[in-house]
N, C-alpha and C positions, 0 to 999 in steps of 0.2 A: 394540424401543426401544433396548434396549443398544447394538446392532449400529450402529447411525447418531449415537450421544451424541456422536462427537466432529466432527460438521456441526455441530454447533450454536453452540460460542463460540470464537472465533476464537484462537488464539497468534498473541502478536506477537513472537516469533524471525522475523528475517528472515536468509532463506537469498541471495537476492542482493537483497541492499539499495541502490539508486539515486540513491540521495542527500537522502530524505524521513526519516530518521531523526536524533538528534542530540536535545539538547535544547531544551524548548521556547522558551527566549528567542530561535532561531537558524535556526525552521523559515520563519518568514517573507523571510528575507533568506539563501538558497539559493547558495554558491558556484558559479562557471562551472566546466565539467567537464573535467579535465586533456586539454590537444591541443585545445583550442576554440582559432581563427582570432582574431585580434585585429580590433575591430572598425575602420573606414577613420579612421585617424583617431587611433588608438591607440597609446600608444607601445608599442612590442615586449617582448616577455621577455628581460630581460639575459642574456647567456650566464653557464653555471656555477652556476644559479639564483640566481644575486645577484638582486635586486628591482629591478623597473623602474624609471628614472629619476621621484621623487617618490612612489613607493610607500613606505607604512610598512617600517622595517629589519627590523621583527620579524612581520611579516606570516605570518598560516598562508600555504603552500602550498592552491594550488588542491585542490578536493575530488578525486578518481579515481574516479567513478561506478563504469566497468567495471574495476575489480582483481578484484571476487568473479567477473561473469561470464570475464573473460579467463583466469583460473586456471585455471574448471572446461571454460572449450571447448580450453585448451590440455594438460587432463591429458584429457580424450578424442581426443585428436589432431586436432583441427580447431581450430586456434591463426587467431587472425583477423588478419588481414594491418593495416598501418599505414593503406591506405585505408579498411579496414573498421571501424574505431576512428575516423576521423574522422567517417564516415558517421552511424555507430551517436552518435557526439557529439552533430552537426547535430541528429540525431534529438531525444535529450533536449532541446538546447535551444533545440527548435522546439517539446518537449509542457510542460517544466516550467514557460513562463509562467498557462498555463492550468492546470497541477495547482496552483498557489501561489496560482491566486486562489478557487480553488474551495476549498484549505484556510483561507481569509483567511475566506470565506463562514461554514465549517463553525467560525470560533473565534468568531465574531460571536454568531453562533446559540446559542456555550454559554455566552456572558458575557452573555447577556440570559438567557437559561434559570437561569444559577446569580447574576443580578445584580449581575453585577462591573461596577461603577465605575471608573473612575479616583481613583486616592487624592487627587491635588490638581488644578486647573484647569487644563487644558495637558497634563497628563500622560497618555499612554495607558493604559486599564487593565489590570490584571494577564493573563497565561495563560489560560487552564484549563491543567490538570494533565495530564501527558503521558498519562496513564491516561483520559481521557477524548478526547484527540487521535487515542490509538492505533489504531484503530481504520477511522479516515480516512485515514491516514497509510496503513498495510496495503495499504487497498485502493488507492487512487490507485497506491502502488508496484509492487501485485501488476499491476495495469492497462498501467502502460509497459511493463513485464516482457513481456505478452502483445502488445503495438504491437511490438516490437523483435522477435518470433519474426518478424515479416511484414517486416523491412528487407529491401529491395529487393537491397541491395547484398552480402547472407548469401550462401553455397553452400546448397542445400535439405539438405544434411546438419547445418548450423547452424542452418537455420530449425527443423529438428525439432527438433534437441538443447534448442533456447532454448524452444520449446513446451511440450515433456516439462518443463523444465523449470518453465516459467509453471503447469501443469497440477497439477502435483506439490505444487507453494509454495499454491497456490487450496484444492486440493483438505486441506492439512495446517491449511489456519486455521480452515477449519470454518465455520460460516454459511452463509447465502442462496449465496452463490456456488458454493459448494464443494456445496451438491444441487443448484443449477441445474447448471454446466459437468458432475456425476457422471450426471445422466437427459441432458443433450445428445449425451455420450458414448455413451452407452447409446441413443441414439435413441427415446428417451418424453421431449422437450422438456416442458415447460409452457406448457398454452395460455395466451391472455393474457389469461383470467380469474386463472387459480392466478396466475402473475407476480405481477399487480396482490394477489389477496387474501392469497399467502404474502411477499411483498415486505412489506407492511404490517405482517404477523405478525413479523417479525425486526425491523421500528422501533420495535414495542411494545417487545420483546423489548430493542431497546437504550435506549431511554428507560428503561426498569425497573431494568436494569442501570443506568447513570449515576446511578439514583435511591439505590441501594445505595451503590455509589463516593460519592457524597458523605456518604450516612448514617455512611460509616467513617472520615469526617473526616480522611483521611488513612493510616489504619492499611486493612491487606488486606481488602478486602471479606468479607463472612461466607459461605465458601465452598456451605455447606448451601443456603442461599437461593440461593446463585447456579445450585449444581445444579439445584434444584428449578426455579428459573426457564426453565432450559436443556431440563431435560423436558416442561416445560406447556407450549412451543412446540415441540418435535415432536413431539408429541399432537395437537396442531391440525394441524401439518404433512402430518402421516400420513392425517388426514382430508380432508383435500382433493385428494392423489393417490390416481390410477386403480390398477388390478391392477398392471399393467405398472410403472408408476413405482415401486410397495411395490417391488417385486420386484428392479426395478432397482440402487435406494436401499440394499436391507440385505443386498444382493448384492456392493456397494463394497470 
């Protein structure tokens, strides 16, 4: 049981963070990704980074999705070429309109679950609290991570390197994921009973959680409980795999 405690709850340090991080007034409304084409029609980026003609004076600067991945492929000597940044661009902003509405979905879902209103008529109502976002947030990110290993437009030595990486960041948050992708590696998958009945085991697991997160009104969840909740889901875990997958699992 020891051996596998840290599958179970996820850290949200993100090691290459793609642009689903920030706070939460800001996660819905997603800047375009530094080197994105100007759409037909657009006026151009001024030179010297002055701001577009009609853009606010004080405007942030575009976000730069890949600064953490371009760093780490350029300190292992496979530095991606200016076509391979534009590519890798296209990419993001062909997945982030569909990761922003599936998180759109996932804040819906917590402002009915924790009854948030709008405070006056017209107004949208408040957040959830990035502690109960995070989590969605992770994953979706950790997700493109794992789309961007398979760009077409990579050398297969960047597609590994972005794997290992995807691999590494899944495998360090702990959760459902991180024992799925650790037995698919290991070849003892999960049939698609365990998916379906350990999958369900870790939405208990985070509804429970969430339920603590609010009991602390703010203040650090009560770590004890959190442990203890963290072991009575790989207890169940562990009872639902075969020889092969124990073996696998606390082999990691």
């Amino acid at each position: 049981m020891i051996a596998v405690a840290g599958l179970a709850m996820p850290a949200f340090a993100q090691d290459i963070d793609l642009g689903l991080g920030g706070d939460a007034s800001s996660l819905l409304n997603i800047a375009a990704p530094r080197g994105n084409t100007p759409a037909r029609g657009a006026a151009p980026a001024a030179r010297g980074g002055a701001p577009a003609r009609g853009a606010a004076p004080n405007a942030a600067p575009p976000a730069d999705r890949l600064k953490r991945l371009r760093e780490m492929l350029s300190q292992a000597n496979q530095p991606l070429s200016p076509e391979q940044e534009t590519g890798l661009n296209a990419l993001l902003n062909a997945e982030i309109p569909e990761m922003r509405r599936i998180l759109q979905t996932r804040v819906a879902e917590l402002q009915k679950a924790n009854g948030i209103a709008a405070p006056n008529p017209g107004t949208p109502p408040a957040l959830p609290s990035m502690e109960e976002l995070a989590p969605e947030i992770v994953r979706l990110n950790d997700q493109l991570l794992g789309k961007m290993a398979a760009a077409p437009g990579l050398s297969p030595e960047q597609q590994a390197f972005i794997k290992k990486l995807y691999k590494d960041q899944v495998k360090s948050r702990g959760g459902f994921d991180a024992i799925k992708l650790t037995l698919d590696d290991a070849g003892a998958p999960f049939s698609p009973e365990q998916l379906a009945q350990i999958q369900t085991l870790f939405d208990e697991q985070s509804r429970a959680r969430l339920q603590l997160v609010r009991e602390a009104q703010g203040q650090p969840p009560d770590k004890t409980r959190l442990d203890q909740l963290q072991r009575d889901t790989l207890a169940k875990v562990l009872k639902l795999l075969n020889a092969a997958q124990r073996t696998a699992l606390l082999a990691k």
